[in-house]
N, CA and C atoms as an extended XYZ file, in Angstrom:
261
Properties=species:S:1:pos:R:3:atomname:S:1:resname:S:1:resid:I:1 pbc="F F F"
N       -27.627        5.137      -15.705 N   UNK     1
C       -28.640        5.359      -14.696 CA  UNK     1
C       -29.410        6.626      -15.056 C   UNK     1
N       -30.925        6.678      -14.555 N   UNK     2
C       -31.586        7.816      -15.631 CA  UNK     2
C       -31.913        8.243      -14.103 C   UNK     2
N       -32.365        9.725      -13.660 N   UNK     3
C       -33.039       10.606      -12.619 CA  UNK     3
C       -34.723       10.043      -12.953 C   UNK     3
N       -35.547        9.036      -12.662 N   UNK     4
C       -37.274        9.349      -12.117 CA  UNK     4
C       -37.771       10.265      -11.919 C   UNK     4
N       -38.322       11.361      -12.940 N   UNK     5
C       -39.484       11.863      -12.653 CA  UNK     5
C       -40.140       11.782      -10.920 C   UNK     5
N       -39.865       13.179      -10.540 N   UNK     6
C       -40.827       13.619       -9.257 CA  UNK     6
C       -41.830       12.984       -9.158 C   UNK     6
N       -43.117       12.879      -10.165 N   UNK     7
C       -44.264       12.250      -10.161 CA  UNK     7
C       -43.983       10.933       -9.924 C   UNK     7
N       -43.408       10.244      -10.625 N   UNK     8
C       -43.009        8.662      -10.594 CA  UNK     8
C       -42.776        8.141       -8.997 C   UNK     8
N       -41.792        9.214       -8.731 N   UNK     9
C       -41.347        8.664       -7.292 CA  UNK     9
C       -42.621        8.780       -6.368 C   UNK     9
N       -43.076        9.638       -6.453 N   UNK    10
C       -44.342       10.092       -5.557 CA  UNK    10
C       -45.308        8.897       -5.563 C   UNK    10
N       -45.484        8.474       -7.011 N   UNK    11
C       -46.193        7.844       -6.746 CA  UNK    11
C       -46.332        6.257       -6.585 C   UNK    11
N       -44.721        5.642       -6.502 N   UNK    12
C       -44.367        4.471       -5.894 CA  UNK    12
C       -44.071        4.866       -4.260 C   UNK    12
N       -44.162        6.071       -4.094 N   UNK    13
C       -43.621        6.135       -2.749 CA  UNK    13
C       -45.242        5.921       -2.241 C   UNK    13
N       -46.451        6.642       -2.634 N   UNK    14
C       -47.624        6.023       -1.881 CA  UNK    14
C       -48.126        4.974       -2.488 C   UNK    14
N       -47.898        4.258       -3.107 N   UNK    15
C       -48.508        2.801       -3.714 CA  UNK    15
C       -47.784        1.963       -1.855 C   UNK    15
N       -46.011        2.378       -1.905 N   UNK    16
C       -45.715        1.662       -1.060 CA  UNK    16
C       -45.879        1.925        0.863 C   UNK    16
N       -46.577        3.517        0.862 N   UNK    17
C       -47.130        3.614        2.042 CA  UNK    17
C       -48.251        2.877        2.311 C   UNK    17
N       -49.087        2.672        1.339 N   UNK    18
C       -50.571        2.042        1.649 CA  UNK    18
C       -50.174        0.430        2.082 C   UNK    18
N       -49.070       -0.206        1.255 N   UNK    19
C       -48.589       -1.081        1.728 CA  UNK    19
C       -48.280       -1.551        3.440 C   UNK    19
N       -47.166       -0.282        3.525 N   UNK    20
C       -47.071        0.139        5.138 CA  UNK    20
C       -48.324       -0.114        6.175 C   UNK    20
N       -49.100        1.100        5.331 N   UNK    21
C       -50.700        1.236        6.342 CA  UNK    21
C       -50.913       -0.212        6.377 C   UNK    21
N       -51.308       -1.363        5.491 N   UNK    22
C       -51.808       -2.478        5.791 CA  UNK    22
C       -51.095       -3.235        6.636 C   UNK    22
N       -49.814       -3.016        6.108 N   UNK    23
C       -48.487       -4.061        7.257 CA  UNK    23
C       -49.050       -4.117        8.943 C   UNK    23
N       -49.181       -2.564        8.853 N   UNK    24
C       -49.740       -2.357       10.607 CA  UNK    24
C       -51.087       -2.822       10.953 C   UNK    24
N       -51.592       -2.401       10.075 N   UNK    25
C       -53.365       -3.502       10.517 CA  UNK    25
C       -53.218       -4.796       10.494 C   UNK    25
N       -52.644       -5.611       10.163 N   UNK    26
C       -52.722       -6.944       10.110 CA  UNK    26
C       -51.074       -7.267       11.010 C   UNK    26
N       -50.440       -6.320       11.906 N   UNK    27
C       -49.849       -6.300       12.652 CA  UNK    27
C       -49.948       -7.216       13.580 C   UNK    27
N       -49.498       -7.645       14.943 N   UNK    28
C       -49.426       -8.100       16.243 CA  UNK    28
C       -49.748       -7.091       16.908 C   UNK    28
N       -48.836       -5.814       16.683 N   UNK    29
C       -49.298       -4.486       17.587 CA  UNK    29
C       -50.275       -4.478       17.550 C   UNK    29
N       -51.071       -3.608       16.523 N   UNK    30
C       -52.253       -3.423       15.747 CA  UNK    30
C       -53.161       -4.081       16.978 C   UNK    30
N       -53.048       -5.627       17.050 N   UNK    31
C       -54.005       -6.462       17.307 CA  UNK    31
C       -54.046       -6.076       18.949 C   UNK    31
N       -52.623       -6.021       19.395 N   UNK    32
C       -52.707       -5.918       21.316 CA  UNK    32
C       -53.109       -4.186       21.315 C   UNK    32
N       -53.173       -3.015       20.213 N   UNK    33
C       -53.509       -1.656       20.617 CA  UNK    33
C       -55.515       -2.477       20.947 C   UNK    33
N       -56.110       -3.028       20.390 N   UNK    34
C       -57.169       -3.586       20.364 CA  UNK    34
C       -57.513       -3.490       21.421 C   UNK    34
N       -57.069       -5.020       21.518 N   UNK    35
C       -57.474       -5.807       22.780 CA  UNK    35
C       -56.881       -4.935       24.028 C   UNK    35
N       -55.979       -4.429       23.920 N   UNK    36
C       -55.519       -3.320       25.210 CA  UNK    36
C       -57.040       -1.924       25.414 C   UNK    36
N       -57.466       -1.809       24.630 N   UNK    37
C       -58.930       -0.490       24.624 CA  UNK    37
C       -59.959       -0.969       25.242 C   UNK    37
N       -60.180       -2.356       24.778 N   UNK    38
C       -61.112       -3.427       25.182 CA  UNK    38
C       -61.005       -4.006       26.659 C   UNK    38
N       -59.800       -4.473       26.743 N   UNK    39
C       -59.654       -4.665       28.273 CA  UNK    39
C       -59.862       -3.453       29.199 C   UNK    39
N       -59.150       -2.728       28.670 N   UNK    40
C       -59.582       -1.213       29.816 CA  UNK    40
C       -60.853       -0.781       29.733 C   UNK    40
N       -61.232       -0.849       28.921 N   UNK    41
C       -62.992       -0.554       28.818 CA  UNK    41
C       -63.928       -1.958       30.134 C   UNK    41
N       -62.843       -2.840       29.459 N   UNK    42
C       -64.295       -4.132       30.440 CA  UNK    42
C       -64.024       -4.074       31.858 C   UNK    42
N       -62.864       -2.783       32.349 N   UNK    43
C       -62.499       -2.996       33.629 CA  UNK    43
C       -62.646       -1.840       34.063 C   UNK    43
N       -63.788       -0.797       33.210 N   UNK    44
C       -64.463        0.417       33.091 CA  UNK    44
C       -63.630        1.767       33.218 C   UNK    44
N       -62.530        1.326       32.698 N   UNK    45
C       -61.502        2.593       32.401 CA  UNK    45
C       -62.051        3.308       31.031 C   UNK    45
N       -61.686        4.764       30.800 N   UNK    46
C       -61.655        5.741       29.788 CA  UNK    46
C       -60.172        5.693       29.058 C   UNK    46
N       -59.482        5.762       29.699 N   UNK    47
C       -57.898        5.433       29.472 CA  UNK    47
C       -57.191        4.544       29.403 C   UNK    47
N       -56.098        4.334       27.997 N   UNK    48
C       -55.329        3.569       27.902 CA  UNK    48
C       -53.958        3.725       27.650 C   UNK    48
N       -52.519        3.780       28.084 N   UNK    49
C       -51.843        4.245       28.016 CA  UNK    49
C       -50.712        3.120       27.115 C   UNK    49
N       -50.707        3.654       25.317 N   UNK    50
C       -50.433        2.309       24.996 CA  UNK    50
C       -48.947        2.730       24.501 C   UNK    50
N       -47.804        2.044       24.591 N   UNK    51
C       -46.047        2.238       23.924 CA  UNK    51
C       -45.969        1.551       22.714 C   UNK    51
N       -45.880        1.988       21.521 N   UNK    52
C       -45.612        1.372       20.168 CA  UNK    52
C       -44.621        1.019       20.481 C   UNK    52
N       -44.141       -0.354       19.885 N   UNK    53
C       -43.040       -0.916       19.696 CA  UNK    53
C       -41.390        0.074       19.474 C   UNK    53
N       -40.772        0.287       20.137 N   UNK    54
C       -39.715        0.962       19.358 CA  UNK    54
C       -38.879        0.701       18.015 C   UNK    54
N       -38.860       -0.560       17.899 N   UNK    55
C       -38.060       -1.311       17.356 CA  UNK    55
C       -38.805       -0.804       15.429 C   UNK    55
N       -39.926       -0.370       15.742 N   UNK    56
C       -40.828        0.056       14.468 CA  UNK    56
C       -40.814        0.924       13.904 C   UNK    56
N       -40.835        0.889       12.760 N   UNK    57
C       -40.698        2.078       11.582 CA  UNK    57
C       -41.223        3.565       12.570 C   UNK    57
N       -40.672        4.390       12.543 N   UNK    58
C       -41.276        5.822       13.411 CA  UNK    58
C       -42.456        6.085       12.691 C   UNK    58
N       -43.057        6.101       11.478 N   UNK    59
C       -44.139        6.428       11.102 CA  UNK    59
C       -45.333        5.775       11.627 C   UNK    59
N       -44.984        4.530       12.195 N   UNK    60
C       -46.408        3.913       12.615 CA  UNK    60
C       -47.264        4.416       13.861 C   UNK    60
N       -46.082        5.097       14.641 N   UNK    61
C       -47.163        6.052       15.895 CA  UNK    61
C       -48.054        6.484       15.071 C   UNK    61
N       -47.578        7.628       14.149 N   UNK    62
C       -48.370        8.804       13.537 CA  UNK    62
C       -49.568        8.018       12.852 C   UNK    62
N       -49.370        6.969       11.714 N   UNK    63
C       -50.327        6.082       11.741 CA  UNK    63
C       -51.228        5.883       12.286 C   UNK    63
N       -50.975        5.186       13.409 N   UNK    64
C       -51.879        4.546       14.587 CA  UNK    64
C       -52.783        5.967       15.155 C   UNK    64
N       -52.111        6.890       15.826 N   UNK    65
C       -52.542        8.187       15.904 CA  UNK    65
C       -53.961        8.577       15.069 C   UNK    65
N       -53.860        8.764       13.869 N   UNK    66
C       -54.469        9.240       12.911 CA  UNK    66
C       -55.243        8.154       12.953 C   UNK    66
N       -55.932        7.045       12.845 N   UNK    67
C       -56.543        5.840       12.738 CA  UNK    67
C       -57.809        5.704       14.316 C   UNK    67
N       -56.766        6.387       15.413 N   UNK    68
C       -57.538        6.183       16.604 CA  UNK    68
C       -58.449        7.973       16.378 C   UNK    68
N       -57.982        8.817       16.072 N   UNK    69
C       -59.116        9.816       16.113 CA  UNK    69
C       -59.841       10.049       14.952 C   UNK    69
N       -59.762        9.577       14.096 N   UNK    70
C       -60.706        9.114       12.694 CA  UNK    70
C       -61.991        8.660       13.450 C   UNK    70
N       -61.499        7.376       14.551 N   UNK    71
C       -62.594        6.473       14.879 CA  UNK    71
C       -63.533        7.126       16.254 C   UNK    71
N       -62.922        8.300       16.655 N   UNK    72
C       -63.515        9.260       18.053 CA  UNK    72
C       -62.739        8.716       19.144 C   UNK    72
N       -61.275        8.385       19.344 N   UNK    73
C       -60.957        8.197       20.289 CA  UNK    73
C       -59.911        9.919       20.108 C   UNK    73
N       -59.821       10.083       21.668 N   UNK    74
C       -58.656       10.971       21.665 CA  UNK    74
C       -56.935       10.673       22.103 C   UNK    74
N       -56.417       11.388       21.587 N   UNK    75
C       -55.285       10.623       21.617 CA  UNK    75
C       -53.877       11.884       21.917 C   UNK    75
N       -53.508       11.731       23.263 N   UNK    76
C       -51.984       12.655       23.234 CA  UNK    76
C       -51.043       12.100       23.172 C   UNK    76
N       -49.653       12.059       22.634 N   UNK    77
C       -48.271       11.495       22.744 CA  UNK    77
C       -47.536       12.370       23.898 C   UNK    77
N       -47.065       10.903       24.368 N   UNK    78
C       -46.387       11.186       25.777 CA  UNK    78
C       -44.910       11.554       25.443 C   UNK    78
N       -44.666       10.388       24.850 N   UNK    79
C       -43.332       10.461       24.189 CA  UNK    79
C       -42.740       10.052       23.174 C   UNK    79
N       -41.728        9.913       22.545 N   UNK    80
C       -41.765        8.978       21.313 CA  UNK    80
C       -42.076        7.977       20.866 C   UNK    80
N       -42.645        7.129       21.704 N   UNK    81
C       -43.112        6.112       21.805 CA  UNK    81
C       -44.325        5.599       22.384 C   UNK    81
N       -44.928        6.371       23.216 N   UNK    82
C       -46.125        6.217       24.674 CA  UNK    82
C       -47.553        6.941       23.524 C   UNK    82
N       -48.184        6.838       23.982 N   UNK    83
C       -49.712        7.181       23.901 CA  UNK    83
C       -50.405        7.342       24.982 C   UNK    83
N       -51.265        8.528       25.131 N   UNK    84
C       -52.490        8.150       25.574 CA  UNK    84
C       -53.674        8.251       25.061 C   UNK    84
N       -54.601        7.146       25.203 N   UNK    85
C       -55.928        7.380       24.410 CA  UNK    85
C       -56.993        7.250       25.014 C   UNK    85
N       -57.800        7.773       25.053 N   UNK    86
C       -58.769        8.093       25.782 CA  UNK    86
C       -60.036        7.833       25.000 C   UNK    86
N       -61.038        7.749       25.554 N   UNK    87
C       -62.735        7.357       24.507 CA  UNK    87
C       -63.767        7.626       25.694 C   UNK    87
């Protein structure tokens, strides 16, 4: 068995995050964080108070997080799991 090169690992480790990132966009979540912004918007709310799945990799809050204020929404964590997002 040989030790991988730092670089090596690094850089199968983000070949296989970007992987990750896509897993979640083409998610189910992904799809109801959507349609959950959308509904509260057509029922003239600012706020949406959305719970990532627990059952999900812990990185995908932070994900999702980073993805909603890229796009100008704001976004606080309630708890390990909760969101709020606001637009």
């Amino acid at each position: 068995m040989k030790l991988q090169p730092a670089s090596e690992m690094a850089k199968i480790a983000e070949e296989n995050y970007e992987k990750f990132k896509q897993s979640i966009l083409e998610s189910e979540g992904f799809e109801s964080l959507i349609n959950g912004i959308e509904e509260a918007a057509n029922e003239g709310s600012k706020t949406l108070i959305y719970n990532v799945d627990p059952l999900c990799d812990p990185r995908t809050k932070g994900f999702l997080k980073s993805l909603l204020i890229e796009a100008g929404y704001g976004v606080i964590s309630l708890d390990q799991h909760a969101m709020q997002i606001t637009w």
